[in-house]
SEKETI-901891 format. One record per residue (C-alpha): residue in one letter; x, y, z; residue number from 1. Coordinates in steps of 0.5 Angstrom, whole numbers, plus 2048, in hexadecimal, padded with zeros to 3 digits. Example, Ala and Ser with C-alpha at 12.3 -4.5 7.8 and 13.67 -1.06 7.14 Angstrom:
2
r:a, c1:819, c2:7F7, c3:810, k:1
r:s, c1:81B, c2:7FE, c3:80E, k:2
# end
This chain:
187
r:x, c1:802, c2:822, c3:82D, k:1
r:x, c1:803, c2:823, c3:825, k:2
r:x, c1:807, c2:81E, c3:822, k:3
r:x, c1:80D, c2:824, c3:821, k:4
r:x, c1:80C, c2:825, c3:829, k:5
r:x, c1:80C, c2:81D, c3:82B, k:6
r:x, c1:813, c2:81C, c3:827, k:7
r:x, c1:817, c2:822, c3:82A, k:8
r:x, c1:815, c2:81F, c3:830, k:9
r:x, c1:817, c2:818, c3:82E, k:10
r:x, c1:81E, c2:81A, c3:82C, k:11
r:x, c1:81F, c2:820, c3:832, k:12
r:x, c1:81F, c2:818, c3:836, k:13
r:x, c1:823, c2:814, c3:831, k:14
r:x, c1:829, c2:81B, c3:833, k:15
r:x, c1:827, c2:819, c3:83A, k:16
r:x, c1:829, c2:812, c3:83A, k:17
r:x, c1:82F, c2:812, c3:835, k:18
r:x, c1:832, c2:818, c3:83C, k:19
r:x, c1:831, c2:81E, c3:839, k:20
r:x, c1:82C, c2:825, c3:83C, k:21
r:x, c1:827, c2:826, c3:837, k:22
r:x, c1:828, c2:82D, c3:839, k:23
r:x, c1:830, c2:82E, c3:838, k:24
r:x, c1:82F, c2:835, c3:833, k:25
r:x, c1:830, c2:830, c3:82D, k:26
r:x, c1:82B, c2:82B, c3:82E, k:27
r:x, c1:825, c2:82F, c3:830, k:28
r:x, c1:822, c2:82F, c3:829, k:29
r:x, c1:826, c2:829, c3:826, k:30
r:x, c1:81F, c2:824, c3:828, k:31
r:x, c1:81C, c2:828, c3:824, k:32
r:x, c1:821, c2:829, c3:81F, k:33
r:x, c1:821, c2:821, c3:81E, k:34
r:x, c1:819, c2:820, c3:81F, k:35
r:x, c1:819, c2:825, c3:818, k:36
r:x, c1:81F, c2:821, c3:815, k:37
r:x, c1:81C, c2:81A, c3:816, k:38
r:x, c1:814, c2:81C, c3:814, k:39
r:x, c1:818, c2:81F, c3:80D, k:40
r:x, c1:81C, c2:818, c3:80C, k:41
r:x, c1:817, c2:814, c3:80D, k:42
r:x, c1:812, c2:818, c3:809, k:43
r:x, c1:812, c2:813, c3:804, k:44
r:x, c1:80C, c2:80F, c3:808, k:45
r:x, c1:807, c2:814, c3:807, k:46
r:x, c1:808, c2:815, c3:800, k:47
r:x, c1:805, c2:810, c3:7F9, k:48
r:x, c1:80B, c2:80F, c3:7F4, k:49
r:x, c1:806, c2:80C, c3:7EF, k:50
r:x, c1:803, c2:812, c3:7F0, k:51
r:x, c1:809, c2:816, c3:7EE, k:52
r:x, c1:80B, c2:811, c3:7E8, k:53
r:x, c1:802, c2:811, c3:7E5, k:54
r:x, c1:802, c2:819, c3:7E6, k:55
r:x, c1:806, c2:81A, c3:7DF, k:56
r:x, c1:805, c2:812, c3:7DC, k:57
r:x, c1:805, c2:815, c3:7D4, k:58
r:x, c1:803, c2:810, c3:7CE, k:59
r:x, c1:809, c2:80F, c3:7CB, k:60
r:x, c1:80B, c2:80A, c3:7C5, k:61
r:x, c1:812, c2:809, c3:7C7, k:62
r:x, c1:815, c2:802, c3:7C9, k:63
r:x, c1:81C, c2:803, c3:7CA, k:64
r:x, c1:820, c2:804, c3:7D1, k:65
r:x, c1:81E, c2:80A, c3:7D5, k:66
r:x, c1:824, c2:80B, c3:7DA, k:67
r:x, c1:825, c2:811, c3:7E0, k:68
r:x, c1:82C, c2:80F, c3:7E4, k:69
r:x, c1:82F, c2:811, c3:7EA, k:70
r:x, c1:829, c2:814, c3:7ED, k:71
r:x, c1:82B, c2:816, c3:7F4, k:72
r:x, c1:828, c2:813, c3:7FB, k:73
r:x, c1:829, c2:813, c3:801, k:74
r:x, c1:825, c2:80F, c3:806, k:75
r:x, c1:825, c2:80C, c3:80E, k:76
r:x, c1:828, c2:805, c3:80F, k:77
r:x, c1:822, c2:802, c3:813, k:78
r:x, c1:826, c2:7FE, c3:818, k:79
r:x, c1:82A, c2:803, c3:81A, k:80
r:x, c1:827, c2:80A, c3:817, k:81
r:x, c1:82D, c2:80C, c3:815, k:82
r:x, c1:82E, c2:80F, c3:80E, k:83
r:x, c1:82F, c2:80B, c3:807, k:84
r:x, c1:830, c2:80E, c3:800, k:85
r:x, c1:832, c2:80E, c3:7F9, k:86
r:x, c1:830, c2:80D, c3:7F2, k:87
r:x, c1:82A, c2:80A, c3:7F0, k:88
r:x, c1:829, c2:809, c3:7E8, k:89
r:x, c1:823, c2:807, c3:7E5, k:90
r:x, c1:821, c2:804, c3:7DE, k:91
r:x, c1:81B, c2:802, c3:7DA, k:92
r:x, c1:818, c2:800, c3:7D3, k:93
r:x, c1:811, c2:803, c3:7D2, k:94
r:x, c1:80B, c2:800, c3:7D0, k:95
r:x, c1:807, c2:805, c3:7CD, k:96
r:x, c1:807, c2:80A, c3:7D3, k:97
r:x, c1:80D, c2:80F, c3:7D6, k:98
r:x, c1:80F, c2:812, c3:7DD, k:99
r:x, c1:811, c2:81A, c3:7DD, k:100
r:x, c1:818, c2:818, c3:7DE, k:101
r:x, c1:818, c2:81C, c3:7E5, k:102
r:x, c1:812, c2:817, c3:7E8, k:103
r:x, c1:819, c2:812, c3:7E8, k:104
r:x, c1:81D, c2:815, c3:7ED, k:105
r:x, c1:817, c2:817, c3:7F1, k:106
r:x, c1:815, c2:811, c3:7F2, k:107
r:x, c1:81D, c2:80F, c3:7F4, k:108
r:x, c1:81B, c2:814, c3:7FB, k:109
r:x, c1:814, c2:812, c3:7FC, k:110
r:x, c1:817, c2:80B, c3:7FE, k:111
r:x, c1:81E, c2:80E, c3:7FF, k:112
r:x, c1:81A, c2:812, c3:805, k:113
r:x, c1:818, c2:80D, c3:809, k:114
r:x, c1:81C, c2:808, c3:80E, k:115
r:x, c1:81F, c2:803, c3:809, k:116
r:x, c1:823, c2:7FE, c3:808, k:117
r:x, c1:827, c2:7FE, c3:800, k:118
r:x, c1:824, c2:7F8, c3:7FE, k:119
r:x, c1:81D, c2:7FA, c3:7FF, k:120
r:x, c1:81E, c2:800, c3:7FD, k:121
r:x, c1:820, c2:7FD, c3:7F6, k:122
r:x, c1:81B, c2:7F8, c3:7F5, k:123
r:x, c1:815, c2:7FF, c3:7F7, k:124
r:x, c1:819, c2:803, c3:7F1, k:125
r:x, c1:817, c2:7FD, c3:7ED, k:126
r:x, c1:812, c2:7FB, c3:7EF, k:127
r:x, c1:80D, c2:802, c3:7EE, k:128
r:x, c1:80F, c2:804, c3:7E8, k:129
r:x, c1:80E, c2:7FD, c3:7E5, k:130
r:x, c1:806, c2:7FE, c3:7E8, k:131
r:x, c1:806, c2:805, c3:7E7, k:132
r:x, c1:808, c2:804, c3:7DF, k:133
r:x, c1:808, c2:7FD, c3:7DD, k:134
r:x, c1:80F, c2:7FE, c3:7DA, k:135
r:x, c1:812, c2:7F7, c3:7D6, k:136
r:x, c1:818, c2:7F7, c3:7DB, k:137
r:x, c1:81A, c2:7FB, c3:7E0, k:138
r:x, c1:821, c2:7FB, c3:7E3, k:139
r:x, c1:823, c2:7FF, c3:7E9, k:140
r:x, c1:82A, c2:7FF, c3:7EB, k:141
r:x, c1:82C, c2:802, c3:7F3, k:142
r:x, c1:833, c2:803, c3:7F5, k:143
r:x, c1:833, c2:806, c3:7FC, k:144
r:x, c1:838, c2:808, c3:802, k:145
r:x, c1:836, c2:806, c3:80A, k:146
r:x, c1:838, c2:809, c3:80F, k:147
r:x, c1:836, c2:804, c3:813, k:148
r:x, c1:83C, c2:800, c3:810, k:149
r:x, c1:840, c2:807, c3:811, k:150
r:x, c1:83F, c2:80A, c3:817, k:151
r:x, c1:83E, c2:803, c3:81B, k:152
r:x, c1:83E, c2:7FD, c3:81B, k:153
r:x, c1:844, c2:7FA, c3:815, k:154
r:x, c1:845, c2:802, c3:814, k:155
r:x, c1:847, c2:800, c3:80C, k:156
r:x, c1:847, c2:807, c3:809, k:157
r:x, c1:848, c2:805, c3:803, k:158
r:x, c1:844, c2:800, c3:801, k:159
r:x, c1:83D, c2:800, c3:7FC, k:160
r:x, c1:838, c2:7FC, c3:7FC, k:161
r:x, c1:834, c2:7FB, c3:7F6, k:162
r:x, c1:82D, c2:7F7, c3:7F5, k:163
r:x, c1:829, c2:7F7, c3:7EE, k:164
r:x, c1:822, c2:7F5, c3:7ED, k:165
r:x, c1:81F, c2:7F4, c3:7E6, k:166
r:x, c1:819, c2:7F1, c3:7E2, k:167
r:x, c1:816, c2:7EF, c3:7DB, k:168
r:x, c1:81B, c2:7F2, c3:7D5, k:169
r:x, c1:820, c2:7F2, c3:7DA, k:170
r:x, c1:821, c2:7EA, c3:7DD, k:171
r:x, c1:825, c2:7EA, c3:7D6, k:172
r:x, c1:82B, c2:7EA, c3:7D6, k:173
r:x, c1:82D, c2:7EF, c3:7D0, k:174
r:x, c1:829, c2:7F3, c3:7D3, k:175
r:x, c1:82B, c2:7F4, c3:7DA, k:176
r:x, c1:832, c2:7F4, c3:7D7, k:177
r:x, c1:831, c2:7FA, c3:7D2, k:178
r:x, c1:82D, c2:7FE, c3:7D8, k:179
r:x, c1:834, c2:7FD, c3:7DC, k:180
r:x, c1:837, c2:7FF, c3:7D7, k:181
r:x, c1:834, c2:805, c3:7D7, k:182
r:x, c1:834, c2:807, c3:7DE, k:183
r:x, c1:83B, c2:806, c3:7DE, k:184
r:x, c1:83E, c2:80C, c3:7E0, k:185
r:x, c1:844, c2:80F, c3:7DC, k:186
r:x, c1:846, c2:814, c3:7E1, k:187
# end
């Protein structure tokens, strides 16, 4: 059985068991639709982002803050596999080498396409380009919606959790404050 097939099996008998015919009209195709839909947001584990952010590394002799904001993501919550989402802004001070500015937000999906958890996802965004570029700091600051608090659970539709994670240049406190400053939105 291929991987598509064992996963269209395995979700027409997670529909059995919650009481529903997984052969009502609605439902005849939903395993397949969910397998797809789970290979695509889990995607992310078969894929390098060091990979992504050395494939246009460029010499450069610019040592001042490089920042892209509000990157959008969306990733499965790991204990609930349910959707989380949000904002994720990056900086960084380079050390002789720059990224191509797209490499930052697709390394966001490389890790956001996997099961996740917000903190770990912060430290990986962090952690990958501080290997890959060996940056003088890195700041990485994620704020995201859970369904799992929404949805269920405290089912608190309006909170926002917020974790950062930085290195280098960034554990000064000017520093981080004057990233702060400048992703603050002014809308």
């Amino acid at each position: 059985m291929t991987k598509d097939e064992q996963l269209q099996y395995h979700y027409s008998q997670i529909l059995s068991l919650l009481g529903e015919d997984p052969q009502r009209e609605g439902l005849v195709k939903t395993p397949e639709r969910v397998g797809k839909a789970m290979q695509f947001l889990t995607q992310g584990m078969a894929q390098s982002p060091h990979e992504i952010l050395r494939s246009a590394m460029f010499k450069e002799d610019y040592r001042q803050m490089v920042i892209v904001k509000d990157i959008d993501f969306y990733s499965l919550c790991e204990h609930h596999m349910l959707p989380f989402f949000g904002k994720v802004h990056i900086g960084y001070i380079p050390n002789g080498y720059i990224t191509g500015l797209s490499k930052l937000p697709r390394v966001v999906d490389v890790f956001a396409r996997r099961l996740q958890v917000q903190e770990r996802l912060t430290m990986q965004i962090k952690d990958c380009i501080q290997e890959a570029l060996n940056p003088l700091g890195v700041i990485v600051v994620v704020e995201a919606q859970h369904m799992c608090m929404q949805m269920r659970g405290v089912e608190k539709q309006n909170s926002l959790t917020t974790t950062s994670d930085f290195t280098g240049a960034f554990r000064e406190a000017k520093t981080r404050e004057e990233f702060m400053q400048l992703i603050k939105r002014t809308h």
